[in-house]
C-alpha positions as CSV (number, residue, x, y, z in Angstrom):
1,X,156.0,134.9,83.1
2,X,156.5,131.3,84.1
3,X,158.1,128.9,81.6
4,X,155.4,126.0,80.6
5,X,157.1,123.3,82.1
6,X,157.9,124.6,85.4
7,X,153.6,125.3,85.6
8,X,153.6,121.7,84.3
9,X,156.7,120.7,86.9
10,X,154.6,122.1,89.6
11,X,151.2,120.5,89.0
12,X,153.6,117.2,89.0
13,X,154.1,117.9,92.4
14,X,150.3,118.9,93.1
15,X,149.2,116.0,91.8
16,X,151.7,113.3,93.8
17,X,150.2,115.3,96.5
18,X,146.9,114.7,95.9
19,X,147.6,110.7,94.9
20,X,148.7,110.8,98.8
21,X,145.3,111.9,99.9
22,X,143.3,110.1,97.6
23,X,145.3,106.6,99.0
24,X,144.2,107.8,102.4
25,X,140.6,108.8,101.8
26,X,140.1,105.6,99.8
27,X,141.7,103.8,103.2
28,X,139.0,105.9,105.3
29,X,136.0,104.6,103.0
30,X,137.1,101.5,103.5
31,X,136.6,101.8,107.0
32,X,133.1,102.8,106.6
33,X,132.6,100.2,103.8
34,X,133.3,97.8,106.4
35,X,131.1,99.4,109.6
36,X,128.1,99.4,106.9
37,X,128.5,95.9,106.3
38,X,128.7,95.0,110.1
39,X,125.7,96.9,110.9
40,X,123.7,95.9,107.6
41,X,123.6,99.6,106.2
42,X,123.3,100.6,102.5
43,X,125.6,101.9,100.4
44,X,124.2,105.3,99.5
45,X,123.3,108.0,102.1
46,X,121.8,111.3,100.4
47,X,122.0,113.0,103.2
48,X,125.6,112.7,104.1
49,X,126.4,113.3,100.4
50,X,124.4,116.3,100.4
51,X,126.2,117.9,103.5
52,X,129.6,116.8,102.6
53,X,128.8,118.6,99.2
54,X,127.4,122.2,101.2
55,X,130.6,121.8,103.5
56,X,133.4,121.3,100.5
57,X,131.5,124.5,98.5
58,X,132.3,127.0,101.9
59,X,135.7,126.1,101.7
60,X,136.1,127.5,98.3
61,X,136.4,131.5,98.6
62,X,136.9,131.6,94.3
63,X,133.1,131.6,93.3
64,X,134.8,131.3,89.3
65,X,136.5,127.6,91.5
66,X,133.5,126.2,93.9
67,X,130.9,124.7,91.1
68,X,134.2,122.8,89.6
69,X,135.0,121.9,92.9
70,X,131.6,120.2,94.0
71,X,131.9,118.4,90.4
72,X,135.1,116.8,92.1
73,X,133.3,116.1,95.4
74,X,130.8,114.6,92.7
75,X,133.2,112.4,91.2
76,X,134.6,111.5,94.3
77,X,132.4,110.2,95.9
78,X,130.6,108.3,92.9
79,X,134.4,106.5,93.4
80,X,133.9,106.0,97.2
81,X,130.2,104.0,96.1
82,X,132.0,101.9,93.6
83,X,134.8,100.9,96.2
84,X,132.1,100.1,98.5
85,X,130.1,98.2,96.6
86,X,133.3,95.9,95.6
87,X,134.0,95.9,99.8
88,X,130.5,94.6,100.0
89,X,129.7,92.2,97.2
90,X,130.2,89.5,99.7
91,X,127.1,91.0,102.4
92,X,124.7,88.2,102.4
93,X,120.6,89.7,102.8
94,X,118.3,87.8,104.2
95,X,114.3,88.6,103.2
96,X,111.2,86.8,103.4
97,X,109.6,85.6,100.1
98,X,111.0,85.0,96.5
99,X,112.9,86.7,93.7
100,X,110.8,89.2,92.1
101,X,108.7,89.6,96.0
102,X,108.1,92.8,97.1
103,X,110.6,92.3,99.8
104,X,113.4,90.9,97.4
105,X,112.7,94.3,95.4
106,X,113.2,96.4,98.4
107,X,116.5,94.7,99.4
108,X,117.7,94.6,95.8
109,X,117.4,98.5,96.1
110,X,119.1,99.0,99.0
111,X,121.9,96.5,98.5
112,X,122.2,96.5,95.2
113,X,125.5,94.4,95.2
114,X,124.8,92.3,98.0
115,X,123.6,88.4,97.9
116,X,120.2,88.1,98.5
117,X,118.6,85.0,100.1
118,X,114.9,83.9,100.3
119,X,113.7,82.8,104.0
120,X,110.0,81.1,103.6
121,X,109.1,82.7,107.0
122,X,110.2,86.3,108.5
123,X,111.6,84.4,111.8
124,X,113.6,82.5,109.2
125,X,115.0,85.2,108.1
126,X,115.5,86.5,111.5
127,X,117.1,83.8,112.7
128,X,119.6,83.7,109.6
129,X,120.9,86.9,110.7
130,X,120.9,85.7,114.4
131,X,122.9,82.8,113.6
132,X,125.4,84.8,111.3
133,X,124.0,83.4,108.1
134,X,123.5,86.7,107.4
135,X,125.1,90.0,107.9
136,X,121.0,91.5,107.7
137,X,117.4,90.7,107.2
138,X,114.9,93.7,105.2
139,X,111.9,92.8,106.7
140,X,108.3,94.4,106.5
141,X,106.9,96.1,109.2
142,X,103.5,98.3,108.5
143,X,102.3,98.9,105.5
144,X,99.7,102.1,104.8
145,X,97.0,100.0,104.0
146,X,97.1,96.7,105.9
147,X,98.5,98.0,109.1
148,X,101.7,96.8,110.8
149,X,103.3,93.0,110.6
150,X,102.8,91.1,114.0
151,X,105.1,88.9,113.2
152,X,107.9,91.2,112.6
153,X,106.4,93.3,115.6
154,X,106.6,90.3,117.8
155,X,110.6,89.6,116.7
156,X,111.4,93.0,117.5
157,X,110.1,92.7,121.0
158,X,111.3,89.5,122.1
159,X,114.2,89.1,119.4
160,X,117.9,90.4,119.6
161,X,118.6,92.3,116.7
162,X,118.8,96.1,115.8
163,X,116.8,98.2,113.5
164,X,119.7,100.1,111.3
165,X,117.3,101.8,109.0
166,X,114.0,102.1,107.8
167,X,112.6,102.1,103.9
168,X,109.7,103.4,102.3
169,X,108.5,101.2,99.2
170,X,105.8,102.3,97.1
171,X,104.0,99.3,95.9
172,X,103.1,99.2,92.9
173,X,100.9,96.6,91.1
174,X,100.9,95.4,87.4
175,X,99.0,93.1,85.4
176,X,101.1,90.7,83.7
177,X,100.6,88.1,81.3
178,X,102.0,85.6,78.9
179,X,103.1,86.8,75.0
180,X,100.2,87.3,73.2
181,X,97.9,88.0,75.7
182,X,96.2,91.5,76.3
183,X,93.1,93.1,78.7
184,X,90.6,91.8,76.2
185,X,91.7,88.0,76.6
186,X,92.4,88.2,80.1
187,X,89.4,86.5,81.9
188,X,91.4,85.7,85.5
189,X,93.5,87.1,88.0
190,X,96.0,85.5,90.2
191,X,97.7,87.1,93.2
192,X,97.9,87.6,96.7
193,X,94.7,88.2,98.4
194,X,96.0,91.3,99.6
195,X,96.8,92.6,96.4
196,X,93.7,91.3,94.4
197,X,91.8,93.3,97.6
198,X,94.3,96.4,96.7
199,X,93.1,96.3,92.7
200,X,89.3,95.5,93.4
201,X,88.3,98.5,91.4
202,X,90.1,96.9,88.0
203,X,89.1,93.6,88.8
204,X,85.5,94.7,88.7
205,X,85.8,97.4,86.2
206,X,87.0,94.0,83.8
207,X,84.8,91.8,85.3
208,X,87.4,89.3,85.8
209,X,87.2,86.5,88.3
210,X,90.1,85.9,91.0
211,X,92.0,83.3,91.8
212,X,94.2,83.6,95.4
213,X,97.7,82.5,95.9
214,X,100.8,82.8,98.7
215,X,102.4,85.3,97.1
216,X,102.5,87.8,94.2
217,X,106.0,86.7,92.6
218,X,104.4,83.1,92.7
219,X,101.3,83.8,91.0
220,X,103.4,85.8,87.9
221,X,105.7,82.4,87.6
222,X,102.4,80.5,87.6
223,X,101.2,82.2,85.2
224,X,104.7,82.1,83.2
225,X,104.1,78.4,83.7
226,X,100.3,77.7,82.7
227,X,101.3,80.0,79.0
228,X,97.5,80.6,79.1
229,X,96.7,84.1,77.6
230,X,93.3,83.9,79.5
231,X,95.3,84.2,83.0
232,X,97.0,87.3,84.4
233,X,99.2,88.0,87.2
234,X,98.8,90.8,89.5
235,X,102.7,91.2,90.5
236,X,105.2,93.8,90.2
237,X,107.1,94.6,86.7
238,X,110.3,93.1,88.2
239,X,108.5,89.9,88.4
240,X,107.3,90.8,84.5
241,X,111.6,90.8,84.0
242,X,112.4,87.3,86.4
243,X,109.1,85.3,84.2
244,X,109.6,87.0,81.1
245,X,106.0,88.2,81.2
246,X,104.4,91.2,79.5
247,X,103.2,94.0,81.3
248,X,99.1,94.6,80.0
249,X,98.5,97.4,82.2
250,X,100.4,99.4,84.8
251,X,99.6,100.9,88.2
252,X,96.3,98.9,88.7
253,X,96.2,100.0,92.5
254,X,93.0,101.6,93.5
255,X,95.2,103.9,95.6
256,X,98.7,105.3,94.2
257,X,100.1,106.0,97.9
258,X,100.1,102.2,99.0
259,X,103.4,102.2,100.4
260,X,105.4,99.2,102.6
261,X,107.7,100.2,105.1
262,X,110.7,97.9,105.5
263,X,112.9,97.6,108.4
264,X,116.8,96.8,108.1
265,X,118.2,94.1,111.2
266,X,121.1,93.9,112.0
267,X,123.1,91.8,115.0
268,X,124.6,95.6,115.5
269,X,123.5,98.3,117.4
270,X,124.3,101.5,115.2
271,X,123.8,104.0,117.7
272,X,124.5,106.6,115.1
273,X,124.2,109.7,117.9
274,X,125.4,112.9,116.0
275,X,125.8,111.3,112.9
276,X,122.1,111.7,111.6
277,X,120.5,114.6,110.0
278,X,117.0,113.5,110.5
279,X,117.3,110.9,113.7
280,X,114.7,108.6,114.4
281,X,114.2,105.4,117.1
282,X,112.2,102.8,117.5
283,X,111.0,101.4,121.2
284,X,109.1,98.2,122.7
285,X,108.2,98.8,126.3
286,X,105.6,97.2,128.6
287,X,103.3,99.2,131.1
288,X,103.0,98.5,134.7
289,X,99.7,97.3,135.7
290,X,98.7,100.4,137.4
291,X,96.3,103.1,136.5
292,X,97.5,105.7,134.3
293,X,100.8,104.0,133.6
294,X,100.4,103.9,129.7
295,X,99.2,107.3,129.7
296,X,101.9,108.9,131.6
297,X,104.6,106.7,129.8
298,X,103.4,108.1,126.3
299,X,103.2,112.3,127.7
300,X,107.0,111.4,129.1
301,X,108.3,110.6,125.1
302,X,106.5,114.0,124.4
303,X,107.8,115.8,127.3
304,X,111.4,115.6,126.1
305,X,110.4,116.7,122.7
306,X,110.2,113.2,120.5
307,X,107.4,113.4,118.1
308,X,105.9,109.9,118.0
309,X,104.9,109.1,114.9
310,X,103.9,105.4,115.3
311,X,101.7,104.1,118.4
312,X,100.5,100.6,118.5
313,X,100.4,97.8,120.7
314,X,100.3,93.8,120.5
315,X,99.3,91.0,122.8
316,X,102.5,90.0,125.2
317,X,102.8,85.9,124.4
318,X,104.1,85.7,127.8
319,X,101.2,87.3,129.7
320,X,97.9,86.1,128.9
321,X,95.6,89.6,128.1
322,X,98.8,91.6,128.7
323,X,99.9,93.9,125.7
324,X,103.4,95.4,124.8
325,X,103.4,98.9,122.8
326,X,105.4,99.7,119.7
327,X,106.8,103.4,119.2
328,X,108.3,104.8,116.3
329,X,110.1,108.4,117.0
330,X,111.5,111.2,115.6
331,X,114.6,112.2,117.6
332,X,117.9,110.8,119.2
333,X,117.3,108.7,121.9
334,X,121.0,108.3,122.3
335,X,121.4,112.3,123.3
336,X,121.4,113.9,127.1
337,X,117.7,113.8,126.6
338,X,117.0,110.9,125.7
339,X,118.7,109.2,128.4
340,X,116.4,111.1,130.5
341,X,113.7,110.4,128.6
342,X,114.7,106.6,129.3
343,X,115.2,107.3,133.0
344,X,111.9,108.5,133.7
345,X,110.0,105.9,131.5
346,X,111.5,103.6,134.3
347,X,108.6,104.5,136.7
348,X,105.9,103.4,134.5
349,X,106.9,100.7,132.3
350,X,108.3,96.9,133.6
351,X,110.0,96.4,130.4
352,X,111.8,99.2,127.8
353,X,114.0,98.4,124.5
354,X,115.6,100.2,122.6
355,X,115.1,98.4,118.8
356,X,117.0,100.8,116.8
357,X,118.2,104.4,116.1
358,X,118.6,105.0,112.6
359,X,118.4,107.0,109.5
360,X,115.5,106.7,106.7
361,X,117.1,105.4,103.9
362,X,117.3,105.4,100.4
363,X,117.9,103.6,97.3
364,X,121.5,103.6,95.9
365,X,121.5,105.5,92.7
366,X,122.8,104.1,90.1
């Protein structure tokens, strides 16, 4: 049998080993610390954790060895996300709104360590990242009640940047008022018209009486302000947190699945090809003036086997009564396919862009 210390002399050895490779797979995150901040990408992708994970456990032939060893891929790369996030405490985030904003909420989940910085228009914000302000804007671009944002739509066609990723934000709505107030001493709401339109049910069921304003973070510092225990906000519970507000009642929406998607830009082009499990892309093209052109431009995206998900179109400011059309994809326009794809949309449309190929993406867990 071995003698302790030459087992102990020999896991020495193991282990300098293994501080060699831990030096160089820290240098490697690095590197990717640094492309995510140059192309505006989170932190945390689940699905890349999840394969690297499935791939690590096949190498272990010992079934007594592979759950210990996916608890050290685990820790690993819990350690990566930390170095990251240090690598990119300096990413500045540009969104449209103010703190406590749906918008602000979205990017303070997504870049969680990042600086975040309020834009009172979404072509501010656009232009922040344009001008290198910015390393990205998280901007809004449909949402499943109120349809898509022209605004944002219109940037996308005529603007520069690159969609990097797209994220889903269920939006929930709160009532929030000052200590001391409750339901039976609210007699007014304050909020967004969208979101008093969102919670008309409550509103009526409570017969209280509404009162509009720009913006849903606004109306809860308002109502921080006015310390009136007859008014209520109708904002999110981060904004109850920023304006030290109490939360009366929760999840006021009439519908649960209101959800906002939000779209990360980026003065990068991704063009992650092979290195997405579930690809998708987003297109702006115009159709030639000729009969059957939009028709024939949309069966090409499904000929080459891209499932469009999203289909809409928007007056082209350039043309008077000419329209451009939005597409969102499943799919990788980068492959051999999609370059045909591309090629043969050439015949039918005077104008195609390429906005972004990207992942969906998700918050960073903490």
């Amino acid at each position: 049998m071995e003698e302790l210390k030459d087992i102990r002399k020999e896991i020495t050895e193991t282990d300098n080993e293994l501080a060699k490779l831990f030096c160089r797979r820290m240098q490697l995150v690095k590197k990717v610390a640094e492309y995510k901040k140059a192309n505006g990408l989170p932190i945390f992708d689940p699905q890349r954790e999840a394969a690297v994970i499935e791939n690590g456990a096949s190498r272990v032939e010992d079934d007594e060895l592979k759950g210990y060893y996916v608890s050290f891929l685990k820790s690993a790369m819990e350690i990566s996300r930390r170095y990251q996030s240090s690598i990119l405490e300096g990413l500045k985030v540009a969104y449209c709104g103010t703190k406590g904003a749906f918008a602000h909420i979205a990017s303070s989940h997504l870049f969680p360590t990042a600086r975040l910085i309020a834009y009172p228009s979404f072509k501010k914000a656009y232009e922040a990242v344009e001008n290198g302000e910015c390393e990205c804007a998280v901007l809004p671009v449909e949402n499943s009640f109120a349809g898509d944002v022209g605004q944002v739509n219109d940037l996308m066609f005529s603007g520069p940047l690159h969609i990097n990723g797209m994220y889903d934000l269920a939006v929930t709505h709160d009532l929030l008022g000052v200590k001391g107030s409750d339901l039976s001493s609210i007699k007014t709401v304050v909020s967004h018209p969208q979101a008093l339109s969102q919670c008309s049910a409550f509103i009526k069921d409570n017969a209280l009486s509404e009162q509009e304003y720009s913006n849903t973070a606004l109306a809860a510092e308002f109502v921080k302000n006015s310390n009136d225990t007859s008014v209520a906000a109708i904002a999110s519970a981060e904004s109850a947190k920023i304006f030290g507000l109490e939360v009366i009642a929760r999840s006021i929406n009439d519908d649960r699945s209101n959800t906002t998607r939000f779209a990360v830009f980026s003065r990068a082009d991704s063009k992650a090809t092979g290195n997405m499990d579930d690809p998708h892309f987003s297109l702006v093209f115009t159709a030639k003036n000729e009969a059957g052109s939009l028709a024939k431009a949309i069966s090409i995206i499904g000929k080459y086997g891209f499932n469009m998900k999203t289909l809409r179109s928007r007056p082209n400011k350039e043309l008077l009564w000419q329209y451009y059309f939005y597409v969102e994809a499943e799919g990788d326009i980068y492959s051999k396919l999609g370059q045909l794809c591309l090629e043969e949309l050439k015949d039918y449309c005077d104008k195609i862009k390429i906005v972004g190929s990207y992942n969906n993406l998700h918050a960073q867990e903490a």
